[in-house]
Steps between C-alpha positions, in 0.01 A plus 500: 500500500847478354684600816264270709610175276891653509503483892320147490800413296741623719417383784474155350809498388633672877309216685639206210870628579444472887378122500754403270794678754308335784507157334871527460539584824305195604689224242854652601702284749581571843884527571746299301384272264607294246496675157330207313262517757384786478507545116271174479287638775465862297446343186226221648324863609504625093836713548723559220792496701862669464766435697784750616798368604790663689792280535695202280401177676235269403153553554489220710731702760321775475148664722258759406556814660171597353201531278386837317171513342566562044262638268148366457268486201134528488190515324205727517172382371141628541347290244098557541511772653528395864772551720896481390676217589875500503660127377904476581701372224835533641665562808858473532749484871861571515637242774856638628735239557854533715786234418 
């Protein structure tokens, strides 16, 4: 029974780290963007949101060159004894930026 409830677990956790890559994927921008704009945008989608930035100018000068997907925290709870339901916490993005 033990290894049945370990496997539920893992795959929970497996199918909560694909949605969260896929929804990154989906609030990233498209070619250069404005860094602002895209930090807003991230955050407006629950990001925590750290930027990288290569280069001395201001940020204002500056594009994303990308978005990487950070660590996520989650919950597990199977209160009642029916299924286990995975609650996200946290989920932090790393926005490159190129001055």
């Amino acid at each position: 029974m033990k290894s049945y409830v370990a496997i539920g677990i893992t795959a929970t956790t497996l199918t909560s780290a694909a949605l969260a890559l896929a929804a990154v994927a989906t609030a990233a921008p498209t070619g250069p963007s404005s860094v602002d704009q895209t930090v807003q945008t991230l955050e407006a989608s629950g990001y925590h949101v750290i930027v990288n930035r290569t280069g001395g100018a201001s940020l204002s000068q500056c594009t994303v060159s990308g978005v990487r997907q950070g660590q996520t925290h989650s919950t597990e709870d199977s209160r009642g004894g029916s299924s286990i339901n995975t609650t996200i916490t946290s989920r932090t993005v790393y926005v490159d930026v190129a001055c």
